[in-house]
C-alpha positions in Angstrom: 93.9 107.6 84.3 95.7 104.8 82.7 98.7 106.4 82.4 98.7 109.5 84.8 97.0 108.0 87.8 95.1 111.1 89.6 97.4 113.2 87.6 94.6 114.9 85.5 92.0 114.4 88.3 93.2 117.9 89.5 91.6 119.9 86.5 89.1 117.4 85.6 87.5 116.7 89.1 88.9 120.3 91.2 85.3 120.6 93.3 86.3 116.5 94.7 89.8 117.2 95.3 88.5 120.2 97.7 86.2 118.4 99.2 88.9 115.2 99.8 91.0 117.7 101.5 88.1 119.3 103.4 87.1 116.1 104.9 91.0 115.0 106.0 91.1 118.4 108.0 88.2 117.8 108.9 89.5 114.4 110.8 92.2 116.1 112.2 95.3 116.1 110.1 97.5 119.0 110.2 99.5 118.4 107.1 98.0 117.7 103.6 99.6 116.8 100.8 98.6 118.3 97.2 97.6 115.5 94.3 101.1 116.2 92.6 102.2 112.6 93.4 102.0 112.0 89.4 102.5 115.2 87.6 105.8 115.0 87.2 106.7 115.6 83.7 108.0 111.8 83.5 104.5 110.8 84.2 102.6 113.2 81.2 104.8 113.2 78.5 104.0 109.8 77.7 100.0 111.4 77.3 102.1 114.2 75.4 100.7 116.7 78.1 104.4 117.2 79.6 103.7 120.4 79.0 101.2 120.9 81.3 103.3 119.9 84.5 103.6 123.3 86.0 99.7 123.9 85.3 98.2 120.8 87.5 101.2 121.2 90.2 99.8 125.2 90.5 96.6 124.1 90.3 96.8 121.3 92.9 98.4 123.7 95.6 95.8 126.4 95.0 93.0 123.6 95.6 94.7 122.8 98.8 95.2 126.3 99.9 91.4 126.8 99.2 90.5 123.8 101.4 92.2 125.2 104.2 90.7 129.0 103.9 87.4 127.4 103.9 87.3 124.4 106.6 90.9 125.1 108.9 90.3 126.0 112.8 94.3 125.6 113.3 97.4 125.9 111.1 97.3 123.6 108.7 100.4 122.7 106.5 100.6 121.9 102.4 103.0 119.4 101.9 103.9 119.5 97.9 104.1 115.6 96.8 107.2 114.8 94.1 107.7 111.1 92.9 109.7 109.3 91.3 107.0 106.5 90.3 106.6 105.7 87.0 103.4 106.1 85.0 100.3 103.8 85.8 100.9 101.5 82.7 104.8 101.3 83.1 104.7 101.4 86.9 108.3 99.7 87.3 109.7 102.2 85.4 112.0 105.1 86.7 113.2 108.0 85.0 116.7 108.3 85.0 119.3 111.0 83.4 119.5 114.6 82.8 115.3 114.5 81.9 114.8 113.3 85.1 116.8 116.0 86.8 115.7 118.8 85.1 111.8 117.8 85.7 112.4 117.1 89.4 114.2 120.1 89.4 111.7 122.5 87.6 108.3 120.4 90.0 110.3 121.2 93.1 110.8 125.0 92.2 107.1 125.1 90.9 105.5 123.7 94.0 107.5 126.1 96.8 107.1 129.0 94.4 103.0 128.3 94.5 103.2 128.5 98.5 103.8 125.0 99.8 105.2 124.8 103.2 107.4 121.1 102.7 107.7 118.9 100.1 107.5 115.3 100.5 109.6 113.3 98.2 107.1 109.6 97.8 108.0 106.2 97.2 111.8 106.6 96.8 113.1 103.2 96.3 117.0 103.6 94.7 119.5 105.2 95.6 120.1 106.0 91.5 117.0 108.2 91.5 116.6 109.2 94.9 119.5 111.6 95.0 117.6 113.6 92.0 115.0 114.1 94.0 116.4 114.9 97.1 118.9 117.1 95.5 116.2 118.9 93.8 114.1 119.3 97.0 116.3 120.4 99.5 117.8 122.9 96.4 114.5 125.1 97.4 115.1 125.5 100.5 111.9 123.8 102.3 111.7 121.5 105.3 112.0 118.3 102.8 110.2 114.8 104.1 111.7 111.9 102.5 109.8 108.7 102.2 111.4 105.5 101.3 108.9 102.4 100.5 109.8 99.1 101.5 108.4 95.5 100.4 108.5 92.1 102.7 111.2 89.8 102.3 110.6 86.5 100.2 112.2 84.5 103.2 111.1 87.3 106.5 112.7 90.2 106.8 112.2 93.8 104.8 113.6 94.5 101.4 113.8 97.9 98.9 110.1 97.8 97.4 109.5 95.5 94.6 108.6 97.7 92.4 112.2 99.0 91.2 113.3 97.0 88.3 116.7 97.9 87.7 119.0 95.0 88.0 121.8 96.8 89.5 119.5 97.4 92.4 117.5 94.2 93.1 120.1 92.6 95.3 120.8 95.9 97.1 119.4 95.4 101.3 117.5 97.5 102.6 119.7 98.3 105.2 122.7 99.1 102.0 119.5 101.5 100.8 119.0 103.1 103.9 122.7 103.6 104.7 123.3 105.1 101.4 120.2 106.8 101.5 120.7 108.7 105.3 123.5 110.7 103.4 121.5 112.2 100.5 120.2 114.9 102.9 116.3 115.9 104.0 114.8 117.2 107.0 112.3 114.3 108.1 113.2 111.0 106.4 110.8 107.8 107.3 109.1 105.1 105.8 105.8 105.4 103.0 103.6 103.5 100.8 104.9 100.4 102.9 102.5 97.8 104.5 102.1 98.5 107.9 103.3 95.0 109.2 106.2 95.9 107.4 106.8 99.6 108.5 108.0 98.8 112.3 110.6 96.7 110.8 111.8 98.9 108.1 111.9 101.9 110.9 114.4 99.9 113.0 116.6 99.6 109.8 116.2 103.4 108.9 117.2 104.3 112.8 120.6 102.3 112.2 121.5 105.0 109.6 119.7 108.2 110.2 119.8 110.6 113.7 117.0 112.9 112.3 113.4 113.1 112.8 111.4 110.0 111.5 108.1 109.4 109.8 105.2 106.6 109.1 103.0 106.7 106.4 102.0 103.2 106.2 99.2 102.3 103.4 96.4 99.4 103.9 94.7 97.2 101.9 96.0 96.4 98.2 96.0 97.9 94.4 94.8 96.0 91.6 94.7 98.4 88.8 93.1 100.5 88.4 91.9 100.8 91.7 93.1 100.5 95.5 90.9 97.8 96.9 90.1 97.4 100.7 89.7 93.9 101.4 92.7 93.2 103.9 92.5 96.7 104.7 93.6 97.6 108.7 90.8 98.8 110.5 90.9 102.6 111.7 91.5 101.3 115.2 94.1 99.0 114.3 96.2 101.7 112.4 95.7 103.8 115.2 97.3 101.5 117.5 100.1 101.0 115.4 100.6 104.8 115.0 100.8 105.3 118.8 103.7 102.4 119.2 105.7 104.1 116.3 105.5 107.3 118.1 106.4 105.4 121.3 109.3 104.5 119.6 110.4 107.7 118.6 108.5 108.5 115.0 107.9 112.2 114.7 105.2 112.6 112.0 102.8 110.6 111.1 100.0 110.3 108.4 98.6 108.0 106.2 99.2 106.6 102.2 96.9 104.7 99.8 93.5 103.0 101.2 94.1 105.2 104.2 90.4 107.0 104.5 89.6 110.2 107.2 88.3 107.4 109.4 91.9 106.4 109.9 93.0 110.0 110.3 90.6 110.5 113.1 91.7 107.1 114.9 95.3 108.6 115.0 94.0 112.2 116.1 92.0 110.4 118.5 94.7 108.0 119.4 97.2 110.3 120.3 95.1 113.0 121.9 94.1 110.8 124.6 97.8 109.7 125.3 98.5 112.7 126.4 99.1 116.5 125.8 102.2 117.2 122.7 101.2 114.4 120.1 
């Protein structure tokens, strides 16, 4: 959708959702995350379908759930997806204030009360916004993932993801973000919808701060809306590779964001199987 990216896709398209979730279990991944990434009441209003938030975030968890009863040989986890990304056609926009709280607030009790097992907080790229939704996460009292997104420096180097607008912000490092960020709380915290070139980098700056467990959820290829594209995509094999050196280093979990496919998935199953028993 122009404005509510798969937002909608949940009640319009149910039977393809199911079957997307199918075939990533299917490749081997033991989490999987329900299509709540842009249901948040920030994203719908503008479509004046605010009110139907709690609907598609129920919805999208009971699709999960399904996937698993039907295709799942070994515990599988639902990780329930919160965001603070702006809608499709206002992208660099972030909600901010008491509307923002009280719809992170209201998604996060929604999604653990419909039987998710963590939330995962996507594409947090300010501190401003990002202790919302941490604060609203962690309120529920789930395992909470938090995923910061990081861009490539003008001049080398990593920076906070170009997509946040605010002025106050853009001259912010991303080792001030991660700094501030390590004391906002969460269980797993880690780097998302990131490049992977750029994800090893960005990991060494979130280890300064943070003593937890990490994550990498790189994506691959590019989005040229309205669609993800593939060209200057990194090959299964190649992702798989990189996924093995971030667990080398230390990474904990690790999965897969836009323009990652099941092939992918299956490269990092197959990956780390072969290195050895535990990963």
């Amino acid at each position: 959708d122009s404005t509510a990216w798969c937002g909608l896709a949940t009640q319009s398209h149910p039977e393809t959702l199911r079957q997307i979730h199918i075939d990533y279990i299917a490749a081997g991944a033991d989490i999987i995350t329900t299509n709540t990434f842009a249901t948040g009441r920030h994203v719908l209003e503008p479509l004046g379908l605010g009110d139907e938030a709690e609907t598609l975030d129920r919805m999208a968890v009971a699709i999960a759930g399904q996937a698993i009863e039907a295709s799942a040989e070994r515990e599988v986890l639902i990780a329930g997806s919160m965001s603070s990304m702006g809608p499709l056609d206002r992208s660099r926009s972030t909600p901010r204030g008491d509307a923002a709280e009280i719809g992170y607030r209201k998604q996060a009790e929604t999604l653990a009360d419909a039987g998710v097992d963590v939330l995962v907080l996507e594409m947090l790229r300010d501190i401003a916004n990002a202790s919302l939704v941490i604060e609203a996460a962690t309120a529920v009292g789930l395992p909470v993932l938090v995923g910061w997104s990081a861009s490539p420096g003008e001049e080398g180097g990593v920076v906070p993801h170009r997509s946040e607008p605010y002025r106050e912000h853009e001259r912010r490092s991303f080792d001030e973000l991660m700094r501030l960020g390590a004391g906002l709380g969460g269980d797993v915290a880690g780097i998302m919808h990131s490049a992977v070139e750029v994800t090893t980098p960005a990991l060494k700056i979130l280890n300064r701060h943070w003593t937890g467990p990490t994550m990498a959820y790189a994506e691959t290829g590019r989005f040229e809306p309205p669609n993800w594209v593939f060209t200057e995509a990194t090959t299964p094999e190649g992702y798989a590779i990189a996924t093995r050196q971030w667990v080398e280093a230390g990474v904990r979990v690790v999965g897969g964001c836009c323009g990652t496919t099941p092939s992918h998935i299956a490269a990092i199953r197959s990956e780390l199987t072969a290195w050895g028993p535990g990963h």
